[in-house]
C-alpha positions as CSV (number, residue, x, y, z in Angstrom):
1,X,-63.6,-91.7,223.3
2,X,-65.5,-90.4,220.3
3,X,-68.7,-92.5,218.5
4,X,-68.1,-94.6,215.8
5,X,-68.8,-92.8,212.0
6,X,-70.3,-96.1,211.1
7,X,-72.1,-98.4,212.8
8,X,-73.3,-102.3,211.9
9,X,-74.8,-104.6,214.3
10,X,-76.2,-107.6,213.2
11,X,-76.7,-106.8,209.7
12,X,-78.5,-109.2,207.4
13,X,-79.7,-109.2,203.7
14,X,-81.7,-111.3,201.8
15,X,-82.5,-111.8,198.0
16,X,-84.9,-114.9,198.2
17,X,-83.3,-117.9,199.6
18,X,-79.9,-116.3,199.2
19,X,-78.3,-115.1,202.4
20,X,-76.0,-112.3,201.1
21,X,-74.9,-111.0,204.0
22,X,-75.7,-112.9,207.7
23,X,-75.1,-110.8,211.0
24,X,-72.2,-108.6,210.1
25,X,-71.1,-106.3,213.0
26,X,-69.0,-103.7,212.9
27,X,-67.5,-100.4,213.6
28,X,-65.7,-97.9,212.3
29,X,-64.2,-94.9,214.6
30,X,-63.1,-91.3,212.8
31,X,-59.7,-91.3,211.7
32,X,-60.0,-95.5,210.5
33,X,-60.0,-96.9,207.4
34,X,-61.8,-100.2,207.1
35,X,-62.0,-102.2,204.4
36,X,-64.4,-105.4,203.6
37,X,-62.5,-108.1,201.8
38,X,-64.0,-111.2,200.5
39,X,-64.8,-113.0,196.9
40,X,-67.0,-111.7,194.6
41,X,-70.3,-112.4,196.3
42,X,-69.4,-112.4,199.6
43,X,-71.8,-108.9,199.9
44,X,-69.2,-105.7,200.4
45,X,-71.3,-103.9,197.5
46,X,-74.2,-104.9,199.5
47,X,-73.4,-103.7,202.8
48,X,-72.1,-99.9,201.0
49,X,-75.3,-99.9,199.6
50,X,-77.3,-100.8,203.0
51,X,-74.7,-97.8,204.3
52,X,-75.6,-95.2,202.1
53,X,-79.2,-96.2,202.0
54,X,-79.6,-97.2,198.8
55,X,-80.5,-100.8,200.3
56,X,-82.1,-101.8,203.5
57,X,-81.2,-104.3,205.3
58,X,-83.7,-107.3,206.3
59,X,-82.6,-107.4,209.4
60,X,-80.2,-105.3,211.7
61,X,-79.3,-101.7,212.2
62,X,-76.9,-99.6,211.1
63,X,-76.1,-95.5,211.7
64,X,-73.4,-93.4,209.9
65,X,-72.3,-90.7,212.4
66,X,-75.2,-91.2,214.7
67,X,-78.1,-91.5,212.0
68,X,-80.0,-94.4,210.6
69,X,-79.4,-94.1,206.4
70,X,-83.4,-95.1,206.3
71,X,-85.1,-92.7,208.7
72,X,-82.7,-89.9,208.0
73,X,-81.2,-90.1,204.5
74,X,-80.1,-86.5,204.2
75,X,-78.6,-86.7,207.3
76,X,-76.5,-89.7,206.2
77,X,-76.2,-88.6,202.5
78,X,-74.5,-85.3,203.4
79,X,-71.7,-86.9,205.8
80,X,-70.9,-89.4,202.9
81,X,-68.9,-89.5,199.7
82,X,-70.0,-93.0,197.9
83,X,-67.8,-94.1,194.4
84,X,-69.7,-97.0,193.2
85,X,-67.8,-100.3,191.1
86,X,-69.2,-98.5,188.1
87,X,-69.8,-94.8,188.5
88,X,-73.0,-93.0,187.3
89,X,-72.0,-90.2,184.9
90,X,-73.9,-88.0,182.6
91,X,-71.6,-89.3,179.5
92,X,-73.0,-86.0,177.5
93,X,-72.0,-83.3,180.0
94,X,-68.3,-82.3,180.1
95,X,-65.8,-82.9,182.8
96,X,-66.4,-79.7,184.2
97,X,-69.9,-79.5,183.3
98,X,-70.4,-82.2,185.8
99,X,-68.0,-81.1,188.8
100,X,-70.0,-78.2,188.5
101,X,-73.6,-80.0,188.5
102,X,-72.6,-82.0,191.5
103,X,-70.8,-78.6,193.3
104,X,-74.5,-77.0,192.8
105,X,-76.5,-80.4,194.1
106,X,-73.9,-80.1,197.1
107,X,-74.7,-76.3,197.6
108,X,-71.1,-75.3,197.5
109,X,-70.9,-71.8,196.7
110,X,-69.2,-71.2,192.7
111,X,-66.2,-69.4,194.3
112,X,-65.2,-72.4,196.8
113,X,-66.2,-75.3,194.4
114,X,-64.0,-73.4,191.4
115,X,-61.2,-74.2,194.4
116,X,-62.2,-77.5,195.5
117,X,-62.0,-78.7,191.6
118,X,-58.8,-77.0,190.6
119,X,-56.8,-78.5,193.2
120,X,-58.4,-82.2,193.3
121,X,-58.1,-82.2,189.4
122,X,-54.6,-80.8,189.6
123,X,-53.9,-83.7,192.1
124,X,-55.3,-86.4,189.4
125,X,-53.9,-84.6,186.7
126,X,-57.3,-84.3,185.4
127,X,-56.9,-80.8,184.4
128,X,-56.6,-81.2,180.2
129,X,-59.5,-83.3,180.4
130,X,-61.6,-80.7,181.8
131,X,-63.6,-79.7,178.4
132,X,-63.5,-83.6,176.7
133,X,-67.1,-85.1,176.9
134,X,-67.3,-88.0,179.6
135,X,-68.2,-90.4,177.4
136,X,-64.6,-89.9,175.3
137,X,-62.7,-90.9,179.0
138,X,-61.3,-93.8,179.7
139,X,-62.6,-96.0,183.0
140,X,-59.4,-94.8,184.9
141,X,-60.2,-91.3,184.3
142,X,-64.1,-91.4,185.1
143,X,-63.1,-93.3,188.3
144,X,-61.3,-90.4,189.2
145,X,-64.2,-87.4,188.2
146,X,-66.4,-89.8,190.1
147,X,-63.6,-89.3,193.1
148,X,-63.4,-85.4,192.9
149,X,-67.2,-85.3,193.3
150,X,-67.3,-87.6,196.1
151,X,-65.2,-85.6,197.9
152,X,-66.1,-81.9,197.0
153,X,-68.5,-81.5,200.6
154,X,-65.3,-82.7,202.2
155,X,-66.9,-86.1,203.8
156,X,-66.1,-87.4,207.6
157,X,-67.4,-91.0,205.4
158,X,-65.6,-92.0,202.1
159,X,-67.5,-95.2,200.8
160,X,-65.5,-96.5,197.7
161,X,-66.4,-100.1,196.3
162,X,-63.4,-101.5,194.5
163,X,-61.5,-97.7,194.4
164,X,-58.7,-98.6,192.8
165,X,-60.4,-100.3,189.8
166,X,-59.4,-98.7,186.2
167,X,-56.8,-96.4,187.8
168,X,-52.7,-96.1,186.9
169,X,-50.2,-96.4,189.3
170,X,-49.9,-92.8,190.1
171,X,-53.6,-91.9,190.2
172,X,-53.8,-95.6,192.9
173,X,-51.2,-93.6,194.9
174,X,-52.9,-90.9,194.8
175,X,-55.8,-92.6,196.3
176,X,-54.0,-94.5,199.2
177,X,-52.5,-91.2,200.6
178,X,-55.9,-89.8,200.2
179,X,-56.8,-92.5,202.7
């Protein structure tokens, strides 16, 4: 049997006084998807962001593919794609201005990224949108430019918090069979 991609055991947060998340375990074995459900509050953003590192957890451990997101955050961050609620885009740059910023932060050579971008775009039909400014899109079609660059290193981990948020019906199928 293979080891788990992620891995949560006993996972607990704390803002103050407020318990925001209070010994989650878990696992999650290549090939699964997984998803946390709960009401706003209950701490899935949380628990992506203690994933990904960009939290730590008060108490607990957790590894993605073997590694511990705090000791070994390049380790972690280069077996990851993370789509936040709300992505972080640079608003000024074009559409493929930035697929071509985050192909060259991935070290993905010109030739294969060119590749990577025409056919994920072409799947989102995101292709005529490829010169407009980010800041003219709509939140449907960021969500998705923030998609194509989570996945242009080709990921073992997807981490999306609330994925389908903003998009159409096609663009939310296209997204489930990507799962």
């Amino acid at each position: 049997m293979s080891a788990p991609l992620i891995e949560a055991a006993e996972l607990t947060k704390q803002f103050g006084s407020v318990n925001a998340l209070s010994g989650l375990t878990f696992r999650v074995m290549p090939g699964e998807i997984y998803g946390l459900l709960g009401p706003n509050g209950a701490g899935k953003t949380t628990t992506i962001k203690i994933i990904t590192g960009l939290a730590e957890a008060t108490s607990g451990s957790v590894t993605v593919d073997g590694f511990d997101p705090v000791k070994n955050p390049i380790d972690v961050k280069s077996r990851i794609g993370y789509v936040a609620e709300k992505p972080i885009l640079y608003d000024s740059l074009s559409t493929r201005d930035f697929l071509e910023f985050v192909a060259s932060i991935r070290k993905i050579e010109e030739n294969a990224a060119s590749l990577i971008v025409t056919q994920l775009a072409d799947a989102f039909g995101m292709e005529k949108y490829f010169d407009a400014p980010i800041a003219t899109l709509s939140m449907g079609m960021k969500q998705k430019v923030a998609l194509i660059a989570s996945l242009f290193h080709q990921p073992p981990v997807l981490l999306l918090d609330e994925p389908l948020s903003g998009l159409d019906a096609k663009s939310s199928r296209i997204v489930k069979d990507l799962l």
